[in-house]
C-alpha positions as CSV (number, residue, x, y, z in Angstrom):
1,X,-5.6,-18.9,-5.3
2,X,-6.3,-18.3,-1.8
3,X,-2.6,-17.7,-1.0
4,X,-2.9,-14.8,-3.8
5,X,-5.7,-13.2,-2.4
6,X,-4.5,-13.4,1.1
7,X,-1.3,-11.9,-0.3
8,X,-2.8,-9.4,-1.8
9,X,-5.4,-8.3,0.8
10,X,-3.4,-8.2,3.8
11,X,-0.1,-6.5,3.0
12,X,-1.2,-5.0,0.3
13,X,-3.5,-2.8,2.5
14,X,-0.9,-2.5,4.3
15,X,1.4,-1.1,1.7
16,X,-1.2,0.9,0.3
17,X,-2.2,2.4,3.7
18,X,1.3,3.3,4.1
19,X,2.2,5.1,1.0
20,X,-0.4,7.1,1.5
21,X,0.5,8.4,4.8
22,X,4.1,8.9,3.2
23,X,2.7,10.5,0.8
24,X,-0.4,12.9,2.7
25,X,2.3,13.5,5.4
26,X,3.9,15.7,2.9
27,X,1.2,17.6,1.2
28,X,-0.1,20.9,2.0
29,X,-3.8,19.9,0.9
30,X,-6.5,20.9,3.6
31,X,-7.1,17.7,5.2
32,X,-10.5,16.9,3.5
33,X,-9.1,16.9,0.2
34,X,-6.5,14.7,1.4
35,X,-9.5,12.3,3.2
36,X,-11.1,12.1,-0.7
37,X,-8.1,11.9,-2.1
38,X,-6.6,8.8,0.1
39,X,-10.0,7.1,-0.6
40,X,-10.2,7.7,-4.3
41,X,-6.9,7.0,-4.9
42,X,-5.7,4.3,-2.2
43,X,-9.2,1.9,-3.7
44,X,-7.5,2.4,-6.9
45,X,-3.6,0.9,-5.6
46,X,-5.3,-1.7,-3.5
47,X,-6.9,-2.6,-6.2
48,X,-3.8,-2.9,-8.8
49,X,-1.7,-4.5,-5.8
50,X,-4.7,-7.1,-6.0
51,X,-4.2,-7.7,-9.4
52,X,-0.5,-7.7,-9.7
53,X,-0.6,-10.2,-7.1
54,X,-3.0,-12.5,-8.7
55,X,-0.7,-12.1,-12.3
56,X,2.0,-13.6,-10.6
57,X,2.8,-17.3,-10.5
58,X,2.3,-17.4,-6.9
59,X,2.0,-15.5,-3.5
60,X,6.1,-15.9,-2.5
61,X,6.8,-14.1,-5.6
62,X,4.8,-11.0,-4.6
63,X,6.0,-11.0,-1.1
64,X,9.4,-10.6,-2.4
65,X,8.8,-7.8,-3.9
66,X,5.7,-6.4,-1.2
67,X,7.8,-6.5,2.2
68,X,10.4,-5.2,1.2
69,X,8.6,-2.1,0.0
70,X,6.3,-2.1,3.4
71,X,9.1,-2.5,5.7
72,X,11.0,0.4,3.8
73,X,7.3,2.6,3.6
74,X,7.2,2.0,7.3
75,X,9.9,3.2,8.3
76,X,9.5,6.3,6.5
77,X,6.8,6.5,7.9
78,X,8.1,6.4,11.8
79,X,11.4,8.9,10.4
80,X,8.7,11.2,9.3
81,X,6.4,11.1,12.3
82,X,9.1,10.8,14.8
């Protein structure tokens, strides 16, 4: 259980934190709609990254599928700020 949580708390942040630069870096929202927005909406991913990872039979089989999807979210991310 504590592998789940840990799982889904640290690179699920992470992930979350990252899609949403992805995805702010590309709107043309002022950027306090885009504040509101990230918070409303990146609680709402973390949140369902939490509980996928706590569906799954254990923490290997949602970092499979989680650092993948950071390491390619992060790298978007430095094409797009570089």
């Amino acid at each position: 259980m504590w592998s789940k949580t840990a799982t889904g708390l640290f690179p699920g942040l992470l992930l979350t934190v990252s899609i949403l630069l992805n995805l702010f870096y590309l709107l043309p929202w002022a950027q306090d709609t885009k504040l509101l927005t990230g918070l409303l909406f990146g609680f709402v991913a973390w949140g369902g990254i939490m509980s996928w990872c706590y569906s799954l039979k254990n923490a290997w089989q949602s970092l499979r599928v989680l650092f993948p999807l950071l390491i390619l979210s992060a790298l978007l991310n430095f094409w797009m700020m570089s």
